[in-house]
C-alpha positions, 0 to 999 in steps of 0.5 A: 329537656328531653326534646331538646336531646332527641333533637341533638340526637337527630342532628347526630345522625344526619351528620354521620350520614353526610360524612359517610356518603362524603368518604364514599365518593372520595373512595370512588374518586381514589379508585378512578384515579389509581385505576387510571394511573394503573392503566398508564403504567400498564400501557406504558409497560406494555409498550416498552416491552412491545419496543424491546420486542421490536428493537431486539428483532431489528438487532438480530436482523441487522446482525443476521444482515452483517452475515448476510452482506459477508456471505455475499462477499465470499460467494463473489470471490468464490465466483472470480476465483472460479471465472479468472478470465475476468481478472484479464480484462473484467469480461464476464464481470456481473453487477449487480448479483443477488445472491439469496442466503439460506440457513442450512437448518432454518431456510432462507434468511435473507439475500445480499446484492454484490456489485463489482467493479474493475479497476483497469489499466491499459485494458487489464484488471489491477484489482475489483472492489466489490459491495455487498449489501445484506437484507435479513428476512426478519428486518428487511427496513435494516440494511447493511453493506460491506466493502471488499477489495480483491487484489493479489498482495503486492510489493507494497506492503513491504519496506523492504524485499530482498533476494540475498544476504543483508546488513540493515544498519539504518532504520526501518518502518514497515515489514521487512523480508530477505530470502537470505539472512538479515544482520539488523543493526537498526530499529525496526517496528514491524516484522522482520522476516528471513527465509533462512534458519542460518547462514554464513556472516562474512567480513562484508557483514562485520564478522571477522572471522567468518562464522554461522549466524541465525537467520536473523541476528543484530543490535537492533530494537524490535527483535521480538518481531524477527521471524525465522525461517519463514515462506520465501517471496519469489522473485521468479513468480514476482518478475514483471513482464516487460514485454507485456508492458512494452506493448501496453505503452506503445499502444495507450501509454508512453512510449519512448523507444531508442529513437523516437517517443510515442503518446498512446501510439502517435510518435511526437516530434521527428525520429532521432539518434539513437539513447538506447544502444549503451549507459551513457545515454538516455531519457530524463524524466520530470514529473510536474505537479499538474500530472505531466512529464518533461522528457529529455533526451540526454545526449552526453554524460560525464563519468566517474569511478566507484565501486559496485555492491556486486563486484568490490574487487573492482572500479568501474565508472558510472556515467550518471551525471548529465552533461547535455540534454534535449528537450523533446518535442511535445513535452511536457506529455499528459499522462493518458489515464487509462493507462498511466505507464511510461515505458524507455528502452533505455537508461532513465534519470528520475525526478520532480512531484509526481501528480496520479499514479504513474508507473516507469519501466526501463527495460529492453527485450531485446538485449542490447542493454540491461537499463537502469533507473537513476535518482538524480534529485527529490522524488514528491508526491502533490498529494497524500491521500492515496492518489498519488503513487510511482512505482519504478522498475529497472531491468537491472538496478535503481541507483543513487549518483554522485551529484544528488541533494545533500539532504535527499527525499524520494517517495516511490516503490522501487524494484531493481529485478536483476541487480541492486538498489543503492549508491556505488562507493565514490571515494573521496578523490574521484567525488570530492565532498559530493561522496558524502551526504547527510540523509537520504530519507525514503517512504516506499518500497525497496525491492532489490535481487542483489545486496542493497547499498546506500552508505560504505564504511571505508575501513571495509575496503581497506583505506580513507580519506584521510589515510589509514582506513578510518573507521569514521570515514564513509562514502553515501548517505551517513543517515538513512530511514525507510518508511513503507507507503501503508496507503499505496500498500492497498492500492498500489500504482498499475502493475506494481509486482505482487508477491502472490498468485493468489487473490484475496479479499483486502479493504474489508470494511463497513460503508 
């Protein structure tokens, strides 16, 4: 009995034995294993915050880099506004230019790369645009670049600009500015600004009697986007150049002078009677989709009487409709791209899709007459992305005729530098139906010295059609809506009239 005990004994501690040696490698095991999972969670730690580090570093840089591309941006304006002779014709332009940056507390930071490039048209600068590139120090590998535009402000930021008293019945979207006061009977959805703080509402205006007005005042919506007084535009430092462009299109444009025209100074065709000596005359011009124009040589109009915005006390006849007309040797004339001016001295009748942007001046220096431009028919455009534009400026006044479309679309900037923009008063004997029209639907820019016009109430002259001065009766366009151009606003077709003498930085954007 006792050996058989000492034996179970001894079988005891060698078990003991066993389990402790197997706890221990299984301790050892859980060891190795928490040791290298701590391990991975230690690298991975480490590497995340090493990539936070890293990614916190190429933020700054690319933030210190935006300021770095700005900083370039406003050192090349500073650096034209300081060397205008580049903004005549781009002599003296640098491109590329590396400007370096530095902190005024810290040192340098990094250096932006500006390069510029001038647009041109017929030899003179229309405007720069410029790109900036930033390259911060800390984060060289995170570039960025910024986009400018420098260009003076131009017409075509606007629906309308106006030199005198106006009644806007109709609707309008887009800045609207007169230097005089503003009646706004319309809706509007952008700013409408006034030059004066009152002024006199006569009968012309629908005050009966005569009485001071605020600067603005009306049924229109959008009233609490009306301003007043405010800074005037001035038509004496927005005036054109005539002869400039005159000498512009006779050497690289289109030319058509009295007698004969001209192709970047190579005369088409044989010389002829002269269209320019009075208003019964002149050239009418098609634009084709392909980018060409027709021109014609009109040669007899009919007339008709009507009324004038600048002289109701009187009737006068408007010969604007055409009769005869030649086409003119050449034609249809391509547009030279470098400089994509038509310049008539003498009275022009204005039509069809406009293909580029095109500019058409009529004006003569020379004082036998002050021209018009007539908008006869629909005025297009083949594109609407911004590479397509008319602007058309008249010595004296931009006019709708009697014989137009019905339902009338044009698309443009149109300045009237001495007189007004609009359709005289035909009554319903000497017009018959063409006296009404339903709409006239405008997306541009309305530049008038004088009172625009497009419909007349006859009540406000007195008598109607049918008898006793309907208030219901009307002469022009019964519906009219302008819209402004927001994409020509920034890159409006060759010497379209700016507002400003000053250059500005427009465009801004990140490449």
């Amino acid at each position: 009995m006792t050996n058989n005990f000492r034996m179970s004994s001894a079988k005891l501690r060698s078990t003991n034995y066993v389990l402790r040696t197997n706890s221990r490698g299984v301790t050892i095991m859980l060891v190795i294993a928490f040791m290298g999972i701590f391990a991975v969670l230690m690298g991975t730690i480490s590497s995340y915050v090493f990539q936070q580090a890293k990614y916190g570093r190429a933020l700054f840089g690319r933030e210190q880099a935006i300021n770095i591309a700005e900083a370039g941006l406003e050192y090349y304006r500073w650096f034209l506004a300081h060397n205008p002779s580049i903004l005549v014709n781009g002599t003296g332009l640098v491109s590329p230019y590396t400007y370096p940056v530095n902190d005024p507390e810290a040192g340098a930071v990094g250096e932006a790369t500006v390069t510029a490039a001038a647009n041109l048209q017929c030899g003179a600068v229309q405007w720069i645009d410029l790109a900036s590139t930033g390259v911060s120090d800390s984060a060289p590998g995170f570039p960025r670049t910024l986009e400018a535009r420098y260009l003076k402000s131009s017409v075509a930021e606007y629906s309308y600009i106006l030199n005198s008293n106006v009644w806007q019945g109709s609707d309008v979207v887009g800045p609207y500015h007169s230097n005089g006061g503003i009646r706004m009977d319309g809706a509007s959805n952008s700013n409408v600004t006034s030059k004066v703080s009152t002024w006199t509402c006569t009968y012309s205006y629908g005050c009966s009697p005569s009485q001071s007005k605020p600067g603005i005042f009306g049924a229109g919506t959008g009233y609490n986007l009306w301003s007043y007084p405010a800074a005037d535009i001035s038509f004496e430092s927005m005036a054109v150049n005539f002869s400039t462009l005159k000498t512009y299109a006779q050497t690289s444009g289109i030319y058509l002078s009295p007698t004969a025209a001209y192709v970047a100074g190579v005369q088409q065709g044989s010389s002829y009677s002269s269209v320019g000596s009075d208003d019964k005359h002149g050239y009418r011009i098609v634009f084709r989709s392909d980018g060409k124009v027709d021109v014609y040589r009109v040669t007899q109009t009919s007339g008709v009487s009507s009324i004038h915005i600048d002289n109701t006390s009187q009737w006068t006849t408007d010969y604007h409709t055409i009769v005869s007309q030649t086409l003119l040797t050449g034609s249809p004339f391509a547009l030279p791209s470098g400089c994509s001016i038509i310049y008539s001295q003498a009275k022009v009748w204005l039509e069809g899709t406009v293909k580029g942007k095109i500019t058409v001046i009529a004006a003569d220096t020379t004082g036998v007459i002050n021209p018009d431009i007539i908008l006869q028919n629909n005025i297009n455009y083949a594109t609407g992305d911004g590479t397509t534009g008319l602007t058309a400026m008249a010595q004296h006044s931009v006019l709708y005729p009697l014989i137009v479309p019905d339902q009338m679309s044009v698309r443009g900037i149109f300045v009237a530098q001495s007189g007004y923009y609009g359709r005289n008063f035909y009554n319903c004997y000497y017009g018959g139906t063409n006296s009404r029209r339903t709409s006239l639907a405008l997306q541009g820019t309305v530049v008038s010295n004088q009172r625009p016009a497009t419909k007349w109430g006859y009540n406000s002259l007195g008598w109607g059609c049918a008898g006793g001065g309907s208030s219901s009766d009307y002469s022009g366009f019964n519906t009219r809506t302008t819209t402004y151009d927001q994409i020509l606003a920034f890159s409006p077709p060759p010497f379209t009239p700016a507002t400003s003498v000053d250059y500005k930085l427009t465009m801004w954007r990140e490449q």
